[in-house]
C-alpha positions in Angstrom: 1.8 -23.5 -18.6 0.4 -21.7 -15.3 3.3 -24.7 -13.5 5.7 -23.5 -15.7 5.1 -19.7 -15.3 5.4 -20.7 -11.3 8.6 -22.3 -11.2 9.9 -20.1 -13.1 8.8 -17.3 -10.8 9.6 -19.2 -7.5 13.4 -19.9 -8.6 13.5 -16.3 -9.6 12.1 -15.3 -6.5 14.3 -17.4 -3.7 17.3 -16.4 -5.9 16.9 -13.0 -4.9 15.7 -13.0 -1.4 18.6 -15.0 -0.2 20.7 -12.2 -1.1 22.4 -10.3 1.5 21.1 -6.6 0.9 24.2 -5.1 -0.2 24.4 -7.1 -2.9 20.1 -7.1 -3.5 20.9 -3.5 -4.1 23.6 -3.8 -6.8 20.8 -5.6 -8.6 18.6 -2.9 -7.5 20.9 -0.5 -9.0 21.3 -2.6 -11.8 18.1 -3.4 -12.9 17.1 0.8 -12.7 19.8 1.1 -15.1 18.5 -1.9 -17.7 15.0 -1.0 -17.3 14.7 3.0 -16.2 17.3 4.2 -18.7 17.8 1.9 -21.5 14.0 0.8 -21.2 12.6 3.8 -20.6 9.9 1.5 -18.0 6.6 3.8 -17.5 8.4 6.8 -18.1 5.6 8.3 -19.8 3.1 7.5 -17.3 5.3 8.9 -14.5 6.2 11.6 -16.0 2.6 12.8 -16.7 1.8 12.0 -12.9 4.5 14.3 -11.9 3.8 17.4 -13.7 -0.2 16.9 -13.1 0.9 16.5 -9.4 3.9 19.2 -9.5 2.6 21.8 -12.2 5.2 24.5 -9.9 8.0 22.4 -11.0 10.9 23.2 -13.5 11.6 20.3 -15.6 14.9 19.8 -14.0 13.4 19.8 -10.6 10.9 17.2 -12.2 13.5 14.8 -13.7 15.7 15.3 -10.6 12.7 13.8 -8.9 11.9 11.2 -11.4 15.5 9.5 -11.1 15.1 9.8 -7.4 11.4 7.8 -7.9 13.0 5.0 -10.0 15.9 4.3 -7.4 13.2 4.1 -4.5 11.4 1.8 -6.7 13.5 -0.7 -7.6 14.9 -1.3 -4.0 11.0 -1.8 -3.2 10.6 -4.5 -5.7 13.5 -6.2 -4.7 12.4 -5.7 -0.7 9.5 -7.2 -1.4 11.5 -10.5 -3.3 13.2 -10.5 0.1 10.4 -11.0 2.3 10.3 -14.8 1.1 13.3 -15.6 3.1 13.9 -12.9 5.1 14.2 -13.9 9.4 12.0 -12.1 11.4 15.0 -10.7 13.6 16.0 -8.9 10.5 12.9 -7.2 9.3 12.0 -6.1 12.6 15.4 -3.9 13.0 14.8 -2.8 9.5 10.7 -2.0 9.9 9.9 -0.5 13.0 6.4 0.9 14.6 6.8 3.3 16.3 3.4 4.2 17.9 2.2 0.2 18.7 0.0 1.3 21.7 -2.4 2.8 19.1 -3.3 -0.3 18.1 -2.9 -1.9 21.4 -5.7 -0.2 22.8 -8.0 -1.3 20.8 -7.2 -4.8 22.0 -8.7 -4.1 25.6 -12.0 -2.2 23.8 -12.1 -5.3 21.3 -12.6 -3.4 18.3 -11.2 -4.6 15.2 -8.9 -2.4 13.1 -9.2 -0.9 9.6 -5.6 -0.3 8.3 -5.5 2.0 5.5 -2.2 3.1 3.3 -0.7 4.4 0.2 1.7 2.7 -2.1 4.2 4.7 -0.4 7.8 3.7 0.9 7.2 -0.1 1.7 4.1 -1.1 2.2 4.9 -4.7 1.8 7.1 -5.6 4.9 3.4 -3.9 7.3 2.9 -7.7 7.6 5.3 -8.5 10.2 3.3 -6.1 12.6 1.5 -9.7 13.5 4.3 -10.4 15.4 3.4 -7.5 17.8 -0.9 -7.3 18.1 -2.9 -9.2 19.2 -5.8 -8.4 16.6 -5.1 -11.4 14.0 -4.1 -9.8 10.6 -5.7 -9.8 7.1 -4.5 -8.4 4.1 -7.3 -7.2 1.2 -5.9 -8.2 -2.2 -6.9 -8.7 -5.7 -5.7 -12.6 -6.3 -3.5 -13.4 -9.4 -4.6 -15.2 -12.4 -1.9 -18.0 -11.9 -3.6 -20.0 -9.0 -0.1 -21.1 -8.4 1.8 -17.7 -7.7 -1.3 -16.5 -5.8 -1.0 -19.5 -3.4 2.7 -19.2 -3.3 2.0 -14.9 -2.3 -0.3 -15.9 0.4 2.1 -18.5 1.7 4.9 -15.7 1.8 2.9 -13.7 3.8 1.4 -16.0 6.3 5.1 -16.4 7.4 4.0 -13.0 9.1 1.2 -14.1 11.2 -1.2 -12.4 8.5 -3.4 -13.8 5.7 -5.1 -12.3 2.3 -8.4 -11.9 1.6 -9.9 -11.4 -1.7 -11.1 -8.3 -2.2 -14.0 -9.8 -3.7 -14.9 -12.3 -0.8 -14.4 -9.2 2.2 -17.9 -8.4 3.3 -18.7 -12.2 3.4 -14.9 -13.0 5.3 -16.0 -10.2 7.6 -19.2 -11.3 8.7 -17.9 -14.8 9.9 -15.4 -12.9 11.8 -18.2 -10.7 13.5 -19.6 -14.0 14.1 -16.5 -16.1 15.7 -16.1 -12.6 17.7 -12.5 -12.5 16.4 -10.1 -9.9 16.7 -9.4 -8.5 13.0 -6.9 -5.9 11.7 -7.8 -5.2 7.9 -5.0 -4.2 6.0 -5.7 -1.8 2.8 -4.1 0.3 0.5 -6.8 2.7 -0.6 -5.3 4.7 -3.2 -6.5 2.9 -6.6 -8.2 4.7 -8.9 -11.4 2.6 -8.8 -13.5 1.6 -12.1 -15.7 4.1 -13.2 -19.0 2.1 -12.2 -17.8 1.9 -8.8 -16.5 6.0 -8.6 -19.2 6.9 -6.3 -17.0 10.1 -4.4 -14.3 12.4 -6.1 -11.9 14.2 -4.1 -9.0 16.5 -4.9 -6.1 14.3 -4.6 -2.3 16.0 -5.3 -4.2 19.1 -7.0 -6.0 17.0 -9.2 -10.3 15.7 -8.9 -9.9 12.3 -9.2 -12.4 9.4 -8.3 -12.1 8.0 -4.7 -12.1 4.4 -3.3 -14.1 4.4 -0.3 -14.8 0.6 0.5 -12.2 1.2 3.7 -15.0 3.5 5.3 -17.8 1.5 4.2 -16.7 -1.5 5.9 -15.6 0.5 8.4 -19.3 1.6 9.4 -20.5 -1.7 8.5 -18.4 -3.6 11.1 -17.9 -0.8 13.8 -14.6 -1.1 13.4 -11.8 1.8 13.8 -10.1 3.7 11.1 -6.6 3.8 11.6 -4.1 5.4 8.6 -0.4 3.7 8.9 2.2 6.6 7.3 5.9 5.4 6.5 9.2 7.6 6.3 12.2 5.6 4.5 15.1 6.8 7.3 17.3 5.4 4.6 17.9 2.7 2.1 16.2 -0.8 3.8 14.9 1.0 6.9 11.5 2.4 7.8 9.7 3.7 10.7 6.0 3.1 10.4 3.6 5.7 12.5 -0.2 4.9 13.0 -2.6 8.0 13.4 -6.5 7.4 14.7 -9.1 8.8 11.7 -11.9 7.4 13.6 -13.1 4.9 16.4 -16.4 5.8 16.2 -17.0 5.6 12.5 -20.7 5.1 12.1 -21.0 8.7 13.9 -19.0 10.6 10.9 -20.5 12.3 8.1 -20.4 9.8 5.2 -17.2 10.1 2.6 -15.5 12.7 6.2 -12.9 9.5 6.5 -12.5 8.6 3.1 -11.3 12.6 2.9 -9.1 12.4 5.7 -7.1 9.4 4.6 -6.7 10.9 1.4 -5.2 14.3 2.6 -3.4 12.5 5.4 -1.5 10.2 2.7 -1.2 13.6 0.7 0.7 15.5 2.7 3.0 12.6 3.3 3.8 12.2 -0.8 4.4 16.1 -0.7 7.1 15.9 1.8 8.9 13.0 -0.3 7.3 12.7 -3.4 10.2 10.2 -4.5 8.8 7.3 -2.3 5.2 7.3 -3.9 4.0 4.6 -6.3 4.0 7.2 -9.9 4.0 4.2 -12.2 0.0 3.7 -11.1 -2.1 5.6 -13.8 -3.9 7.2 -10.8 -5.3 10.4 -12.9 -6.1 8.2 -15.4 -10.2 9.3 -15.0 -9.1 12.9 -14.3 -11.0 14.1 -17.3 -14.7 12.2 -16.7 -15.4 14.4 -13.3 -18.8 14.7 -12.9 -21.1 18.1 -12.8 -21.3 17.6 -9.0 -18.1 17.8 -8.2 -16.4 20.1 -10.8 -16.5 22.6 -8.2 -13.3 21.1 -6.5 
């Protein structure tokens, strides 16, 4: 079953990304219309998000927004179909860094690299920064059930110049690193909502005191390595401009939970000024309501 279920995907997959992108975003547009407004996809789960994160909002200003949100997000899914097949020529001019001697630097200090995110704009096509550092890159993942897709997702993004790493296997992948003295940039997008047993910091995120995840700072410390948060601005449909802004390079000398703060109001303020490119489908408040005494002060 798990070979069917991957051949399946895989033809489904190449079909799209060999697409040229004006017609990837007819499908796009198509597939918004199919599942947004005849399937109604989420729609209660986004809408909550939006008025927990927007309680200032008129409805109309919140379903102006919420159409906006769905057309963003299907040209995302399909982007990220595209990256199978997708020439390196091409997703450079349409992802472009704009600040690389932030990360440059820390190739003459050798300090490895923790690269934290939100699922905001497209965080998918961040891999082909391997084409431009030196520091060897590493994505932290959960791995799929089907052993087949999973090995079929790495493969997609090694055509980057970056692997995956289980996020269950980090700490141990890490020290071997540390051993071999290797250069490491750690990708991670931070802004799950972790399981309650691992909520160990709440923050105010978008108005709301939600539980934290805070394992990019921990490693951080652990490793010595430097904090460094990666925002994205969509200039317009299929082009970004990624911008990378120092949290720390010194992180065993900050106040513990200080950076896991920081990202969180850093990627903040970016989902205020265009709310429409954030991921609202995630059930992020989902714990919003299990705060404990500590922190009810927020």
């Amino acid at each position: 079953m798990h070979l069917i279920v991957y051949l399946l995907f895989y033809a489904l997959l190449w079909s799209v990304s060999i697409l040229p992108f004006r017609v990837l975003y007819f499908f796009s547009d198509l597939a918004r219309f199919v599942l947004y407004t005849i399937g109604r996809y989420r729609v209660k789960v986004v809408r909550k998000n939006l008025r927990l994160a927007f309680p200032d909002k008129s409805e109309k200003e919140l379903k102006t927004l919420e159409k906006k949100f769905y057309d963003h997000f299907f040209d995302t899914l399909l982007e990220m179909m595209k990256s199978m097949t997708i020439s390196q020529e091409e997703i450079h001019k349409r992802y472009v860094f704009t600040n690389l001697e932030v990360l440059k630097k820390y190739e003459d200090t050798n300090q490895s690299i923790m690269l934290v995110m939100g699922h905001y704009a497209n965080w998918e096509w961040v891999m082909c920064m391997g084409d431009f550092v030196k520091h060897e890159g590493f994505g932290i993942y959960t791995p799929l059930a089907n052993k087949k897709i999973d090995s079929l997702i790495r493969k997609i993004r090694k055509r980057n110049n970056a692997e995956l790493i289980s996020r269950y296997n980090t700490v141990r992948v890490m020290l071997k690193h540390r051993a071999e003295h290797k250069l490491a940039l750690y990708g991670l997008i931070s802004d799950q909502s972790p399981q309650m047993r691992h909520a160990h910091h709440w923050a105010k995120f978008l108005g709301v005191t939600v539980p934290v995840y805070a394992g990019a700072e921990i490693m951080a410390k652990k490793f010595d390595a430097a904090v460094v948060f990666m925002k994205v601005e969509k200039v317009k449909r299929g082009y970004y401009n990624a911008t990378f802004q120092v949290i720390s390079d010194t992180p065993k000398e900050v106040p513990n939970y200080q950076i896991t703060d920081t990202f969180n109001q850093l990627l903040e303020a970016e989902i205020r000024k265009k709310p429409e490119y954030y991921l609202w489908t995630h059930n992020r408040f989902k714990h919003k309501d299990k705060v404990p005494d500590e922190y009810k002060h927020l």
